[in-house]
N, CA, C and O of each residue as an XYZ file, in Angstrom:
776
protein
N     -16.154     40.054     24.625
C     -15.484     40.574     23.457
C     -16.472     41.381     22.642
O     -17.620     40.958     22.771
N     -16.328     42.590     21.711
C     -17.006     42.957     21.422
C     -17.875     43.687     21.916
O     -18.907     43.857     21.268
N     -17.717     44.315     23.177
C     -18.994     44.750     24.042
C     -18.856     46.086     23.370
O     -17.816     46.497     22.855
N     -20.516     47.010     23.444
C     -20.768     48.041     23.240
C     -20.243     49.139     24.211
O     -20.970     49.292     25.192
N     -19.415     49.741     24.171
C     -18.651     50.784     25.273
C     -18.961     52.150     24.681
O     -19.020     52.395     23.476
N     -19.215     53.291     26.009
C     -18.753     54.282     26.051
C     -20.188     54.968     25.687
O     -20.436     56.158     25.879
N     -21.267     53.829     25.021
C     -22.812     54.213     24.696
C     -23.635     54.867     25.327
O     -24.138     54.131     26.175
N     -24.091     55.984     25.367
C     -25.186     56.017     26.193
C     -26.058     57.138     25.304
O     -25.691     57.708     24.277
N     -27.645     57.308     26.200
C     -28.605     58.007     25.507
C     -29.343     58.523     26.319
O     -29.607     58.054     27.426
N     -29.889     59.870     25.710
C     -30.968     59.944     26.462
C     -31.945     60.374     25.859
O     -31.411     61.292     25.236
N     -33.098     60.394     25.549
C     -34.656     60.064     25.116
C     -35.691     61.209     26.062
O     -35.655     61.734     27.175
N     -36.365     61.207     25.165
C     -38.023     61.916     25.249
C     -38.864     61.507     26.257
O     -38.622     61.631     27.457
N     -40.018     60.938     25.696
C     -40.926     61.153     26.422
C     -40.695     59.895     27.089
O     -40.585     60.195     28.277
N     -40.557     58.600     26.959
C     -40.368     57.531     27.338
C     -39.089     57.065     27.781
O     -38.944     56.044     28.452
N     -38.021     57.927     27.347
C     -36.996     57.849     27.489
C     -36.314     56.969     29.177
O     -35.540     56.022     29.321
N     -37.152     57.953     30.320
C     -36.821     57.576     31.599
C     -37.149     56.049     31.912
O     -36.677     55.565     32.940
N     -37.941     55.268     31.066
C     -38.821     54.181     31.080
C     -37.945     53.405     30.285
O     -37.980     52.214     30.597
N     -37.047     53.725     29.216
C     -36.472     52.998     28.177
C     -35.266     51.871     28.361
O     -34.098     52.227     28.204
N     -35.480     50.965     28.584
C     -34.745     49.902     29.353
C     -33.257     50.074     28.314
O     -32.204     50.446     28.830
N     -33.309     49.892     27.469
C     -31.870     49.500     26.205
C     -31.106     51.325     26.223
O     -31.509     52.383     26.707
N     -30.063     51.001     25.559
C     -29.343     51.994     25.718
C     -29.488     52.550     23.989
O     -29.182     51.751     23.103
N     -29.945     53.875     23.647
C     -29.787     54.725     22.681
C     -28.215     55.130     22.526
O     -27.314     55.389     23.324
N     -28.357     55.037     20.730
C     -27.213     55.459     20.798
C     -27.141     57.247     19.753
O     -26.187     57.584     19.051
N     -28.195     57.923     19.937
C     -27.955     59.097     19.559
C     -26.948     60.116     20.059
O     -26.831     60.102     21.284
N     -26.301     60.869     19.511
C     -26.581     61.399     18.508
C     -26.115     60.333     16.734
O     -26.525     60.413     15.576
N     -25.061     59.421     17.470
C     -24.544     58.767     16.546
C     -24.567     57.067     16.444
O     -23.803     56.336     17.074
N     -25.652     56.599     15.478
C     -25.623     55.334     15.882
C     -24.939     54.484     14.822
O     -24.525     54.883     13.734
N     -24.901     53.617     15.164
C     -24.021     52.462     14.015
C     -25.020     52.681     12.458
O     -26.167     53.053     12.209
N     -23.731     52.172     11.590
C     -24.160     52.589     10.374
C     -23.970     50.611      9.861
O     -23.033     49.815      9.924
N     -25.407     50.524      9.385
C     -25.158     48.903      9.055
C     -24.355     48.480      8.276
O     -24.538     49.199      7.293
N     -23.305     47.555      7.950
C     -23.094     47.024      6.743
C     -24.006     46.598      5.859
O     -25.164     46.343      6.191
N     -23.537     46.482      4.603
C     -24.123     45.860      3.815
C     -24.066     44.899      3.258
O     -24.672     44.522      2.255
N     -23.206     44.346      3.970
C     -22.306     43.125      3.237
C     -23.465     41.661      3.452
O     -23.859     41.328      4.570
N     -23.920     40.847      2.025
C     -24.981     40.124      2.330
C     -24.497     38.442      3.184
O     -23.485     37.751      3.064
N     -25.505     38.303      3.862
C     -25.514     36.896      4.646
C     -26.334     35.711      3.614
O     -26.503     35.770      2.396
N     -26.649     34.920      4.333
C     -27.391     33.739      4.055
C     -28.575     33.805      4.361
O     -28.739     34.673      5.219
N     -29.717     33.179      4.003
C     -31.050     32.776      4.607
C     -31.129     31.456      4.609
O     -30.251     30.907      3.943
N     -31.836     30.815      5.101
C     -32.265     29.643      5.780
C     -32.212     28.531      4.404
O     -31.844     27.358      4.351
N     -32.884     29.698      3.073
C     -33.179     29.026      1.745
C     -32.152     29.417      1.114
O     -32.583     29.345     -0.037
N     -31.122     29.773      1.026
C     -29.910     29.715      0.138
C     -29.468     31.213     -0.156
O     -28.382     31.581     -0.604
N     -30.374     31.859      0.138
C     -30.747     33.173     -0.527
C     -29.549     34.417     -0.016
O     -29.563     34.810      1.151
N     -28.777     34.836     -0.790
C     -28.217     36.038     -0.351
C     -29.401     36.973      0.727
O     -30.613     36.867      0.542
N     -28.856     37.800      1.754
C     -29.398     38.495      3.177
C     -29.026     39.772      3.263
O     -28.104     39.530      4.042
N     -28.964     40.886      3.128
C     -28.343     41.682      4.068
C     -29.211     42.377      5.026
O     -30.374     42.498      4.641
N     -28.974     42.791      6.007
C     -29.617     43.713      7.107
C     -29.814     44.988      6.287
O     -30.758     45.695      6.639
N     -29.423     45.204      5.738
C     -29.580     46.751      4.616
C     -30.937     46.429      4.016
O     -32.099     46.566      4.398
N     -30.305     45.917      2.855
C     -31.061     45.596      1.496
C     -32.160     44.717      1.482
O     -32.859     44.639      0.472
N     -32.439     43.913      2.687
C     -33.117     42.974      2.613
C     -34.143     43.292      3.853
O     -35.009     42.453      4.100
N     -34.076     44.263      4.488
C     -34.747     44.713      5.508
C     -35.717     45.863      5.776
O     -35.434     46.720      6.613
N     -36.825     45.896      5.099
C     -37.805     46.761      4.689
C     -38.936     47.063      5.579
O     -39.959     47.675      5.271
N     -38.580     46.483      6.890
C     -39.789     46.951      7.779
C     -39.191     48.294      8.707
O     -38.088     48.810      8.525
N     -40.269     48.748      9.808
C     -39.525     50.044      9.941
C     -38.641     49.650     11.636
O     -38.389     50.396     12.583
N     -38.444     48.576     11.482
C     -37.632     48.190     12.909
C     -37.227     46.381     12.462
O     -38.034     45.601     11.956
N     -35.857     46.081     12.803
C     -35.450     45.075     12.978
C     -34.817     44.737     14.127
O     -34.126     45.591     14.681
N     -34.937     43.513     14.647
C     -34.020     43.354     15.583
C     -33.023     42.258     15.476
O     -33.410     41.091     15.533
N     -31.703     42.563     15.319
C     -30.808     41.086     15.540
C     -29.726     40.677     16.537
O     -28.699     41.356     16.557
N     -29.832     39.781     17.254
C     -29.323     38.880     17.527
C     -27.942     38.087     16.913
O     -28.036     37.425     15.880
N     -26.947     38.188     17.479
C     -25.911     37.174     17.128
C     -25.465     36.396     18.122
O     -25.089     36.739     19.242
N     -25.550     34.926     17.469
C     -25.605     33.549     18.523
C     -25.294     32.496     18.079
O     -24.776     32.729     16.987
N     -25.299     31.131     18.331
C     -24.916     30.134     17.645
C     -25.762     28.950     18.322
O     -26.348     29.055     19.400
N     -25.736     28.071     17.700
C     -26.539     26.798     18.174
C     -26.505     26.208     19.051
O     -27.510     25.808     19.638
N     -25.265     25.970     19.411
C     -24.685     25.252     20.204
C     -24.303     26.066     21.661
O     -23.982     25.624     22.764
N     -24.436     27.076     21.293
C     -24.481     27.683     22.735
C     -24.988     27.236     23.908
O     -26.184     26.946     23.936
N     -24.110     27.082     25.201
C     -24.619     26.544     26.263
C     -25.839     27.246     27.461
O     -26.409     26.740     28.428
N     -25.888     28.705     26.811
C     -26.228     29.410     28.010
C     -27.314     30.520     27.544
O     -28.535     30.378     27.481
N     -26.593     31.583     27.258
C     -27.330     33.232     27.129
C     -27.979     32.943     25.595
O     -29.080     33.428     25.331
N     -27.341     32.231     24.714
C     -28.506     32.432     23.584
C     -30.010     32.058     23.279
O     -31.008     32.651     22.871
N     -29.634     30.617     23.730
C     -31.198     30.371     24.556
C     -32.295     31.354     25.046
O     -33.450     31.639     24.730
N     -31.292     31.770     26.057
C     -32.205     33.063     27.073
C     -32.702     34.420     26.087
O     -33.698     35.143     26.035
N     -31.523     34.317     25.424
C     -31.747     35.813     24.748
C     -32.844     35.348     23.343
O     -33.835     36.053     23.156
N     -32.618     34.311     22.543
C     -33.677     34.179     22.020
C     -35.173     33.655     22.189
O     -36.084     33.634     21.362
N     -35.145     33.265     23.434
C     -36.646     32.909     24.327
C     -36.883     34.167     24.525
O     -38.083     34.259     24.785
N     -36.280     35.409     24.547
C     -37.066     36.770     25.059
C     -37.516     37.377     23.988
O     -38.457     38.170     23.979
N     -36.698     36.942     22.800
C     -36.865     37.393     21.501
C     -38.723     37.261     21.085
O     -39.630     38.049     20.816
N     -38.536     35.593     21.256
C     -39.992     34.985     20.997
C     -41.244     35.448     21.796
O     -42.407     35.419     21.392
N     -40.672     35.997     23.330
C     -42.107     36.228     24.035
C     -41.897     37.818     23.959
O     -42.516     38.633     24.643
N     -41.153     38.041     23.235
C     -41.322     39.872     22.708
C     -42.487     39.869     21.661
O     -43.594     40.389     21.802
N     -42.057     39.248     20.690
C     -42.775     38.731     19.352
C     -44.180     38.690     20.336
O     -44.841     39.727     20.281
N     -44.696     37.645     21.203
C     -45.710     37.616     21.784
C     -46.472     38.611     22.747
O     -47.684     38.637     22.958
N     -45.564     39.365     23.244
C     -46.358     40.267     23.355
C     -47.004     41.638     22.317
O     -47.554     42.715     22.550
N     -46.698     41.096     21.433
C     -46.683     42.438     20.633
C     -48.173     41.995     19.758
O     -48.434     40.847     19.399
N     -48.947     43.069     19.554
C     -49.942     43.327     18.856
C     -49.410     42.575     17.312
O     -48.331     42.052     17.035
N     -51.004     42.828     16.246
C     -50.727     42.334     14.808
C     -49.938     43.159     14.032
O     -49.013     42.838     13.285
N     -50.608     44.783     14.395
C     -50.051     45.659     13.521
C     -48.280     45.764     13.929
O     -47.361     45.844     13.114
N     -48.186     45.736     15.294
C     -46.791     45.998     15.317
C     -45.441     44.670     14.768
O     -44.234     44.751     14.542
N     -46.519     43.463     14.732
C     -45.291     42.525     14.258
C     -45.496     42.574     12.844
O     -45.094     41.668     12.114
N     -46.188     43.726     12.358
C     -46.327     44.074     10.783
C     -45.099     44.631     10.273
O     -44.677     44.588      9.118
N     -44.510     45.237     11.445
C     -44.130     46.776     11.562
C     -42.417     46.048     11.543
O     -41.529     46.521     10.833
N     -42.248     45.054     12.300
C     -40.991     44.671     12.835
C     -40.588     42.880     11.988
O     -41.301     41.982     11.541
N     -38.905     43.110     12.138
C     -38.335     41.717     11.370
C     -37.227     41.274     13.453
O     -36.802     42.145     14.212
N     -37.163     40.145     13.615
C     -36.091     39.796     13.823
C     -35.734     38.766     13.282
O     -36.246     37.722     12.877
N     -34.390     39.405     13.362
C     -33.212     37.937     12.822
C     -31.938     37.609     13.832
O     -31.200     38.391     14.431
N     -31.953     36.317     13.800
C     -30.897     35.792     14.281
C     -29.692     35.622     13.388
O     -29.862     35.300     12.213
N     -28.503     35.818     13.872
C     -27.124     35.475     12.895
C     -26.308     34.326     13.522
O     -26.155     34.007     14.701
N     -25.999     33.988     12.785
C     -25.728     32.901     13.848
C     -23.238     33.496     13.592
O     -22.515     34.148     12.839
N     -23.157     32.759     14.658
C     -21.851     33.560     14.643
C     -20.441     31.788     14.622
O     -19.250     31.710     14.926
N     -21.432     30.759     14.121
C     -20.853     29.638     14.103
C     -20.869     28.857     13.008
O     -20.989     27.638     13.131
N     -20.730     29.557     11.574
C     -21.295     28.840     10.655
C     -20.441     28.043     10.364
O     -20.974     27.761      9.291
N     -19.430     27.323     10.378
C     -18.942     26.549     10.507
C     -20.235     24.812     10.912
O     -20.571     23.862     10.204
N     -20.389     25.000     11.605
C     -21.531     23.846     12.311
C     -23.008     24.310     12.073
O     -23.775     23.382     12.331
N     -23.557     25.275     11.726
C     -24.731     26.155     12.122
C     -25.144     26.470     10.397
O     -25.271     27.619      9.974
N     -25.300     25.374      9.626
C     -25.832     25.309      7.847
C     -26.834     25.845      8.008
O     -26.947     26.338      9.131
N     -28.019     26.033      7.062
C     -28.804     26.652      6.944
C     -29.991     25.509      7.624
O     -30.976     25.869      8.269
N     -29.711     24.386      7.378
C     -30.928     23.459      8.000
C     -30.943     23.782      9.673
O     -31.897     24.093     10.386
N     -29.940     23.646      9.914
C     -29.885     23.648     11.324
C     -30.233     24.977     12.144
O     -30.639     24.899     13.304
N     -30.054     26.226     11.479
C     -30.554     27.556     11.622
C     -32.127     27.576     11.722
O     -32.794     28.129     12.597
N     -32.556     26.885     10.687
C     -34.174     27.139     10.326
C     -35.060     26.580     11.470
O     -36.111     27.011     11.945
N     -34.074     25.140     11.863
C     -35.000     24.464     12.865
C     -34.506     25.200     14.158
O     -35.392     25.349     15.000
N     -33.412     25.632     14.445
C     -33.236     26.626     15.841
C     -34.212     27.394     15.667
O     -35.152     27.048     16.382
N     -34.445     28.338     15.007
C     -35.328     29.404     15.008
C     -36.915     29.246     15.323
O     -37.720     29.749     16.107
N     -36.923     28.507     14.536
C     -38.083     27.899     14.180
C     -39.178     27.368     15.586
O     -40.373     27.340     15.878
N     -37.603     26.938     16.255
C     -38.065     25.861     18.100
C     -38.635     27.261     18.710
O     -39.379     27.216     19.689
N     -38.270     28.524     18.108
C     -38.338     29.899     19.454
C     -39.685     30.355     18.814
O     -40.785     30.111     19.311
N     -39.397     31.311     17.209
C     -41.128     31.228     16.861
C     -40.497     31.442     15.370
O     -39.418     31.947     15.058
N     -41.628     30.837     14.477
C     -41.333     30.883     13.515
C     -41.022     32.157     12.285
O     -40.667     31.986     11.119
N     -41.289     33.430     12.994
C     -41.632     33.825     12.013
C     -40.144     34.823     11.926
O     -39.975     35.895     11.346
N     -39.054     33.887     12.856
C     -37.883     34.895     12.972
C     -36.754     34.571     12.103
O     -36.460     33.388     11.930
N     -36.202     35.353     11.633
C     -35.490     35.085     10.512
C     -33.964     34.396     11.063
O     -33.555     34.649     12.196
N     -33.213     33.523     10.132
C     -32.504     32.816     10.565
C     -31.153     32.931      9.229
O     -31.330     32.600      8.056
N     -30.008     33.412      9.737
C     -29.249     34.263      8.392
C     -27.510     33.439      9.399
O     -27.401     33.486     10.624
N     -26.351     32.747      8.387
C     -25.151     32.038      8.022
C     -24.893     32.934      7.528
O     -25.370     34.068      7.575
N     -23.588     32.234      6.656
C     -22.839     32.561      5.854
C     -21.379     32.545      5.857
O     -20.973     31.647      6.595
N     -20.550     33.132      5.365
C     -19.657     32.954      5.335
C     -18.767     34.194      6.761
O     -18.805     35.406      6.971
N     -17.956     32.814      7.524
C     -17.705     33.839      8.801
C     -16.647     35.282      8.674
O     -16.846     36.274      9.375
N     -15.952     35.227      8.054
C     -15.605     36.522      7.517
C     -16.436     37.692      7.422
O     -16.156     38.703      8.066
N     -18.193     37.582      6.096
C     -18.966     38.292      6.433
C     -19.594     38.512      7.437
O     -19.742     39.683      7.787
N     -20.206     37.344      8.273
C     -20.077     37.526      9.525
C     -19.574     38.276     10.412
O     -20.333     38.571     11.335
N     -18.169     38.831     10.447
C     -17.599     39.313     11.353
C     -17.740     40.675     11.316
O     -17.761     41.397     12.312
N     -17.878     41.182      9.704
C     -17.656     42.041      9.000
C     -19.038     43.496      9.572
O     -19.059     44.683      9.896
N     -20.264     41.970      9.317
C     -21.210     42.765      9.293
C     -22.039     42.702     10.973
O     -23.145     43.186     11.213
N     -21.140     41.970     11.970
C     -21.126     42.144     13.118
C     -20.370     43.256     14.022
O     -20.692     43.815     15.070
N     -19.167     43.350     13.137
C     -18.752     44.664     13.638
C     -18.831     45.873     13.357
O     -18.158     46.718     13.948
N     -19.662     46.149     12.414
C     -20.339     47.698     12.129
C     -21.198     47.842     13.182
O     -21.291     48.997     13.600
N     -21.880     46.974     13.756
C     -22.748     47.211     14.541
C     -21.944     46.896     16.402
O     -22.568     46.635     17.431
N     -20.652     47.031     16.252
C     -19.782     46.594     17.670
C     -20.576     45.290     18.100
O     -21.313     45.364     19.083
N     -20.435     43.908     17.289
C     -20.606     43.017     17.591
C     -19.404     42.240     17.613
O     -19.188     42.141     16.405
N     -18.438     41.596     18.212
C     -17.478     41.158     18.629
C     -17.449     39.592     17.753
O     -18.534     39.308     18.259
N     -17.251     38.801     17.199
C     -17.320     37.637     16.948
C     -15.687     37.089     16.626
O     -14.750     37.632     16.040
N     -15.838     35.697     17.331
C     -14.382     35.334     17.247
C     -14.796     34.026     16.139
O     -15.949     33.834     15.755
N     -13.933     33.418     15.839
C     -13.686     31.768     14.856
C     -14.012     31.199     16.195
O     -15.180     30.843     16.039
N     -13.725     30.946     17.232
C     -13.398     30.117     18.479
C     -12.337     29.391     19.248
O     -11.308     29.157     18.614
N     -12.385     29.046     20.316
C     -11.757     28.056     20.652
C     -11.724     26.574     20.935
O     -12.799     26.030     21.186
N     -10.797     25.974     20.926
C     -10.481     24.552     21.367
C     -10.843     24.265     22.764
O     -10.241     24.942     23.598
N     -11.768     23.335     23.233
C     -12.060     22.643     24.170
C     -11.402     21.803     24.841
O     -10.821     21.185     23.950
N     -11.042     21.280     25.957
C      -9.948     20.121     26.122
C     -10.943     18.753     25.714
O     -10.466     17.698     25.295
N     -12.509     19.011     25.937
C     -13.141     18.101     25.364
C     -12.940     17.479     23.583
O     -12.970     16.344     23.107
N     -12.801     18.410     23.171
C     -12.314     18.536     21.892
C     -13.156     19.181     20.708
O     -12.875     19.308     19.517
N     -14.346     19.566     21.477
C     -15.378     21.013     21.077
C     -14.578     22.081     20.584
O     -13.388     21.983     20.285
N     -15.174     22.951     20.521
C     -14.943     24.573     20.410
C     -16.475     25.596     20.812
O     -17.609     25.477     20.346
N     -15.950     26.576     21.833
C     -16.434     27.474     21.975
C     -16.596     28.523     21.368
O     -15.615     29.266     21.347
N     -17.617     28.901     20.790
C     -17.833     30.561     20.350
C     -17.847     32.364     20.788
O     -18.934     32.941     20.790
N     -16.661     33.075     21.114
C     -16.980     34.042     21.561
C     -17.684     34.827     20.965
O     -17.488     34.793     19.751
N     -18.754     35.836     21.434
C     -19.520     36.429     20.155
C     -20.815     37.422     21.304
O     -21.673     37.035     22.098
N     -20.313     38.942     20.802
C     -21.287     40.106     21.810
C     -22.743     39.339     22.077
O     -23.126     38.499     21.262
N     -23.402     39.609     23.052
C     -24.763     39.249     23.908
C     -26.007     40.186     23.268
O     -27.172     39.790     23.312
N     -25.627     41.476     22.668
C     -26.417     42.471     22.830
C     -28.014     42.397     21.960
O     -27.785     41.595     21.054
N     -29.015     42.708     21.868
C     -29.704     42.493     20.882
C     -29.844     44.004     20.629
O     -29.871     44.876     21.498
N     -29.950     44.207     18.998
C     -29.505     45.484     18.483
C     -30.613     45.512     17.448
O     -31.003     44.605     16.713
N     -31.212     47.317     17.615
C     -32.197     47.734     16.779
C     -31.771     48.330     15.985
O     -31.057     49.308     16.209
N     -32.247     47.702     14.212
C     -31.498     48.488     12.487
C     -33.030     49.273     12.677
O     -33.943     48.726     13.297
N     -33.144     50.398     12.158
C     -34.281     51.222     12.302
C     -34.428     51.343     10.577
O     -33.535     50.701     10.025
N     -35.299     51.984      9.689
C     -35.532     51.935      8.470
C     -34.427     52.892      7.718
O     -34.320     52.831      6.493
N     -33.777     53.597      8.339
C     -32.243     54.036      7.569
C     -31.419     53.309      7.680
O     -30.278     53.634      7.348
N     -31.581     52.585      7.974
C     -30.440     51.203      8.141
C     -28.722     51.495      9.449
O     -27.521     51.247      9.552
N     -29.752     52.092     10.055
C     -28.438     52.344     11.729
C     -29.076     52.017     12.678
O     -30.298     52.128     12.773
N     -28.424     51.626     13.401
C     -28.597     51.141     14.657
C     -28.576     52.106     15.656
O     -27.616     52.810     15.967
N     -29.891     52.099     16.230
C     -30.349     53.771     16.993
C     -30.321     53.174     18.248
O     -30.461     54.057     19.094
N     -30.173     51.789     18.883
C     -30.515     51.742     20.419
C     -30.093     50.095     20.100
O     -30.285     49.460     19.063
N     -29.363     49.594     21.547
C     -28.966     48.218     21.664
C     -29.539     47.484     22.993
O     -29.611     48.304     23.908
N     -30.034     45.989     23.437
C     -30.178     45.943     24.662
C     -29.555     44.755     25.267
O     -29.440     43.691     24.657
N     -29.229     44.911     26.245
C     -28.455     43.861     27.010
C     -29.254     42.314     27.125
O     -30.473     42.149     27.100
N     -28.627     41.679     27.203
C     -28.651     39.820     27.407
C     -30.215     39.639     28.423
O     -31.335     39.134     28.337
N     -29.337     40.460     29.408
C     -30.883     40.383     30.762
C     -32.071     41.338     30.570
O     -32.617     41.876     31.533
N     -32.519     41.564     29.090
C     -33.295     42.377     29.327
C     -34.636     41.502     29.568
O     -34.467     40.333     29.917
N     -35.798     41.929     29.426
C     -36.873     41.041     29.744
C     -37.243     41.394     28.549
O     -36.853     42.090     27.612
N     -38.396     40.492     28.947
C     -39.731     40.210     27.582
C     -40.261     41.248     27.653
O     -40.272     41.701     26.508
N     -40.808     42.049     28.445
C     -41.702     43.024     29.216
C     -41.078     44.285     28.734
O     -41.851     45.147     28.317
N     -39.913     44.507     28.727
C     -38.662     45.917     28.813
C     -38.832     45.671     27.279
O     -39.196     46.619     26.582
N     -38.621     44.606     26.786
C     -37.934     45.212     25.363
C     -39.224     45.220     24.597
O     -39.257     46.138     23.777
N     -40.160     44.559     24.621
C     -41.715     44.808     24.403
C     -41.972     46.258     24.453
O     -42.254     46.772     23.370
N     -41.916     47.332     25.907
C     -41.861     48.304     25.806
C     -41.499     49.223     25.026
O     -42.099     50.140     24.467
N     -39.860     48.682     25.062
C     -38.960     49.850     24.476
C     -39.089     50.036     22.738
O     -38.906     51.070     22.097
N     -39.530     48.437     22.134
C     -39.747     48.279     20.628
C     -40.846     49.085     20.443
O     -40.779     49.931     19.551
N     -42.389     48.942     21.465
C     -43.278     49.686     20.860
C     -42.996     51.322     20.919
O     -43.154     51.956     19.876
N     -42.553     52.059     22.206
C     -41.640     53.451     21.614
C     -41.287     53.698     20.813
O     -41.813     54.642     20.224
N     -40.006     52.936     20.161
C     -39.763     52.876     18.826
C     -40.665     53.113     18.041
O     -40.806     54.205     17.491
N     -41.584     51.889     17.834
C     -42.529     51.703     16.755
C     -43.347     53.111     16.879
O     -43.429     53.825     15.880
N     -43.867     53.451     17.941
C     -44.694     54.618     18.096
C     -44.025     56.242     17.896
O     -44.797     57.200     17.859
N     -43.078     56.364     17.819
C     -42.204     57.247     17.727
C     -42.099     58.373     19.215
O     -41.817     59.570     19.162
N     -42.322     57.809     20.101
C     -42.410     58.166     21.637
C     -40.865     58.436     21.510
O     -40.978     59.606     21.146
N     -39.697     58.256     21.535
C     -38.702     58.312     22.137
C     -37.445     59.848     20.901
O     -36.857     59.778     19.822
N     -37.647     60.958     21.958
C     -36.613     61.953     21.575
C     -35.379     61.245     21.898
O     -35.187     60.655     22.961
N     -34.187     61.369     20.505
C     -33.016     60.499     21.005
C     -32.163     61.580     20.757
O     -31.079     61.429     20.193
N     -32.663     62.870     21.217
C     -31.523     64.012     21.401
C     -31.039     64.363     22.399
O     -30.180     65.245     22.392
């Protein structure tokens, strides 16, 4: 649900190398609508996001499968990356289950992958709101016959650049290695997205 369609890019100098998909000439325009932080604190990906690259993630706790994966790549991205460049860069996780997923329980998810990644609730409405400016798909969920509920909610991990749009997105399977790459392009300004 929610998948990014119809996207594609093509890039400069690094471009042929660039694992995630650009979305020039026209990329998502962020909401602004504010989230939660871990500490109570009104969030937005706009207003609250002052480095010159973010990356977020939307996932939930309880997830059985890909969020895990996708935020373990998150963390050994973070690790591969130099001082100056994790100067340079924010990620945040959203979580797309706040219902179950309070702010305590956010801080210590995050926290298990590496600490220094931001961890943003709220109310699921905004949630949805400010997931789908960026073609992030998020459902309320469903009923389990166990008597759970499942979360539907897009895979993609998505780059807010310092104008606050989303210039390039990358898939679930990307690696540690690929998106390591493709962030420092970014960061370096290697990549023509005309």
């Amino acid at each position: 649900m929610g998948l990014l369609a119809g996207c594609g890019g093509s890039g400069g100098t690094s471009s042929a190398d660039f694992t995630g998909t650009l979305l020039a000439p026209e990329p998502f325009k962020v909401s602004s609508t504010p989230l939660v932080d871990t500490e109570g604190a009104a969030y937005s990906l706009t207003e609250d996001t002052d480095k010159d690259l973010t990356l977020v993630f939307f996932g939930y706790t309880h997830c059985p499968d890909i969020c895990g994966q996708v935020m373990a790549t998150l963390a050994g991205t973070l690790a591969r990356l130099d001082d100056e460049q994790k100067e340079r860069l924010d990620v945040v996780f959203v979580t797309t289950d706040p219902a179950r997923d309070d702010a305590a329980t956010v801080q210590a998810y995050v926290e298990a992958f590496d600490p220094s990644i931001i961890g943003l609730t709220g109310d699921l409405d905004d949630i949805v709101e400010v997931g789908r400016s960026m073609a992030v798909g998020v459902d309320a969920g469903k009923k389990l016959p166990s008597g759970g509920y499942e979360v539907t909610h897009g895979t993609q991990v998505l780059a807010i650049d310092s104008s606050d749009e989303t210039p390039a997105y990358w898939k679930a399977d990307v690696s540690q290695a690929q998106l390591a790459h493709d962030v420092t392009a970014i960061l370096d300004g290697e990549l023509d997205e005309g």
